[in-house]
C-alpha positions as CSV (number, residue, x, y, z in Angstrom):
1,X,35.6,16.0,-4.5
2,X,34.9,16.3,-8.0
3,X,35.2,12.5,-8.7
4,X,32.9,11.7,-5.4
5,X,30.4,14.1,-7.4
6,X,30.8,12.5,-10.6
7,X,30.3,9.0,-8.9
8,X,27.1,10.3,-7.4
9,X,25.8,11.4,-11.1
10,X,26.5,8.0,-12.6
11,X,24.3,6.3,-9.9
12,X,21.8,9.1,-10.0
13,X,21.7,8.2,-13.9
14,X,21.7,4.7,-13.8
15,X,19.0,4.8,-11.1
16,X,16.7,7.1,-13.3
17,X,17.3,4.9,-16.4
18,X,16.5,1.5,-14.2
19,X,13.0,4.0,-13.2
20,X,12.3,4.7,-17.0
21,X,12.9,1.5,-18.2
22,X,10.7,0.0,-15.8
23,X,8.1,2.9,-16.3
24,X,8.4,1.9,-20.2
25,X,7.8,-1.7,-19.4
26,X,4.9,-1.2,-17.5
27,X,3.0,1.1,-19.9
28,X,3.9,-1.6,-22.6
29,X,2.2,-4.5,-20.3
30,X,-1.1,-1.9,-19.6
31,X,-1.3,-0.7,-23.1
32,X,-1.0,-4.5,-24.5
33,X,-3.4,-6.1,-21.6
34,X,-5.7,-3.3,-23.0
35,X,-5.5,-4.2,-26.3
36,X,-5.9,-7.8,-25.9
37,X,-8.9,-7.2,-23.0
38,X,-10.6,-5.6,-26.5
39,X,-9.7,-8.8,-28.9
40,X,-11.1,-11.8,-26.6
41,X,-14.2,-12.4,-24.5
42,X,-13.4,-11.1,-20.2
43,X,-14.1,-15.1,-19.3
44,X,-10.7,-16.0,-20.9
45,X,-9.0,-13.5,-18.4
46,X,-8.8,-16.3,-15.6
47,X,-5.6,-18.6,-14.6
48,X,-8.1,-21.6,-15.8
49,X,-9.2,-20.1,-19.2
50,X,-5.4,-18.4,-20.4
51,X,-4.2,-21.7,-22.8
52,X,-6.5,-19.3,-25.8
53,X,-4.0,-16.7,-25.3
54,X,-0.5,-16.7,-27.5
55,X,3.0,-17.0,-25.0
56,X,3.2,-13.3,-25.5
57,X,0.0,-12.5,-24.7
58,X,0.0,-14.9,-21.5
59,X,3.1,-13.3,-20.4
60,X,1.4,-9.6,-20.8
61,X,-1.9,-11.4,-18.9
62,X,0.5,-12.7,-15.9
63,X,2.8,-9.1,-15.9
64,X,-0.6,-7.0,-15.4
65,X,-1.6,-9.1,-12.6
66,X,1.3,-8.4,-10.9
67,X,1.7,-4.6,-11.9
68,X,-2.7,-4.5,-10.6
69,X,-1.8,-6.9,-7.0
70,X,-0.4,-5.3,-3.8
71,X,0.9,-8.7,-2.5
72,X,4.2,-9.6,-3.0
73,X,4.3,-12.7,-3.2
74,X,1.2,-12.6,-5.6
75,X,3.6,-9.9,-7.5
76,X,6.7,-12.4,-7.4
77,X,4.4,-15.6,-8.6
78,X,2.8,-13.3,-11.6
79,X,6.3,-12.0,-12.9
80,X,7.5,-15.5,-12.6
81,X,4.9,-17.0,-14.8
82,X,5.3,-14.2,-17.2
83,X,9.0,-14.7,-17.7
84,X,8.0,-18.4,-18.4
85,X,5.6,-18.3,-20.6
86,X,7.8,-15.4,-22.1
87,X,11.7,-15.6,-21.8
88,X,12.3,-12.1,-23.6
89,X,11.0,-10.4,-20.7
90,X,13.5,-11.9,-18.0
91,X,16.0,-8.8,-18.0
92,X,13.7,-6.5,-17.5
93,X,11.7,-7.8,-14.6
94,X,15.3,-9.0,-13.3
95,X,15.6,-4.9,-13.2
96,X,11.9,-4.8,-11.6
97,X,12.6,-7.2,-8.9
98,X,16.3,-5.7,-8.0
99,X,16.9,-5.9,-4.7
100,X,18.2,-2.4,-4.5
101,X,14.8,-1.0,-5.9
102,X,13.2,2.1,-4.5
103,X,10.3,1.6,-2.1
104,X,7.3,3.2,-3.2
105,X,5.8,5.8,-0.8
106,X,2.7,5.5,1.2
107,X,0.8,7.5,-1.2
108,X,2.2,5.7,-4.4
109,X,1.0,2.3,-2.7
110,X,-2.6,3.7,-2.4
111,X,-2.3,4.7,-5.9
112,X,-1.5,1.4,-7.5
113,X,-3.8,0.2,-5.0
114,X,-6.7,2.4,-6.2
115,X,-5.8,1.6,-9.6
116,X,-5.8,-2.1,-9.1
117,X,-9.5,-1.9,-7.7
118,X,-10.5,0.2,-11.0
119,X,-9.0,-3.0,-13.0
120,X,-10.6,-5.9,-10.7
121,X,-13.8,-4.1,-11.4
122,X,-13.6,-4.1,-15.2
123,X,-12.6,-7.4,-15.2
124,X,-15.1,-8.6,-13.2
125,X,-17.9,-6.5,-15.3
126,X,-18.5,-3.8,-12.8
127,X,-17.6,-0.6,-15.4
128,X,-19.9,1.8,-14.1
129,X,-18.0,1.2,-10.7
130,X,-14.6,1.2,-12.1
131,X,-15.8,4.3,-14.4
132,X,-16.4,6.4,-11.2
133,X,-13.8,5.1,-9.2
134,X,-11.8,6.1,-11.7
135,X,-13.2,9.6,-11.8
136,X,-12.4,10.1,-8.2
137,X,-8.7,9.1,-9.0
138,X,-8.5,11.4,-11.8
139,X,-9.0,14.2,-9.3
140,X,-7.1,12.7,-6.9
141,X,-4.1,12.5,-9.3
142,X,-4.4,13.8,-12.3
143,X,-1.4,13.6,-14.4
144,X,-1.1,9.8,-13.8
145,X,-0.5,8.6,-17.4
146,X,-2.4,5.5,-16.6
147,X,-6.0,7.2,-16.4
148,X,-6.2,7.4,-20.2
149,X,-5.4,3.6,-20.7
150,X,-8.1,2.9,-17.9
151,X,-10.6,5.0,-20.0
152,X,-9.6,3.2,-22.9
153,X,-10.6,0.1,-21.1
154,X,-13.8,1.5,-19.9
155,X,-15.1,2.7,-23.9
């Protein structure tokens, strides 16, 4: 019994570092897109305009689209580019992609979902429509790290 529990702890920690690490990764990708969204002109944020952006920053470009799209085969496209345009980040959107990943729920879907819209619109100039969009959300769910980043993006 006692080595049946410590089996289930090991998985239960490997499965929350797998969730952390890929929670780190993320904010890494927002927080980056967010800085380079500030450093270049929004028409260079395209699939046609991305040659001005270093491999890095291509990579981050390419990982935000997939983290802001609900399609998987949009998602699986983006991470792809990204991990060619940027080897160093192939473990860790190997973890991303594991088959044995955790579905999100219905209501983290509409979440990423909401928060996706709130990006399209920046990028596409609409702020004062991402800004109360995003206001909404903030209500919605408030302790969703992500809202200050957004702001960020909005100032």
């Amino acid at each position: 019994m006692e080595q049946k529990a410590l089996e289930e702890l090991k998985l239960l920690s490997e499965d929350l570092e797998k969730t952390l690490s890929a929670k780190v990764f993320e904010s890494y990708i927002k927080a980056k897109y967010e800085y380079i969204y500030e450093i270049y002109r929004p028409e260079i944020f395209t699939d046609e305009n991305i040659e001005a952006l270093t491999e890095l920053e291509t990579a981050v470009y390419y990982s935000n689209k997939a983290f802001a799209s609900k399609d998987n085969s949009e998602i699986a496209l983006n991470l792809k580019k990204a991990t060619e345009f940027y080897p160093p980040f192939k473990p860790i959107i190997a973890e991303l992609v594991a088959p044995n990943a955790k579905e999100n729920t219905p209501l983290e879907n509409k979440f990423k979902e909401l928060k996706a819209t709130i990006y399209k619109l920046i990028a596409t100039g609409k702020r004062q429509d991402a800004a109360e969009l995003l206001l909404k959300y903030a209500q919605i769910n408030p302790t969703d790290t992500d809202i200050n980043i957004i702001r960020g993006l909005l100032k």
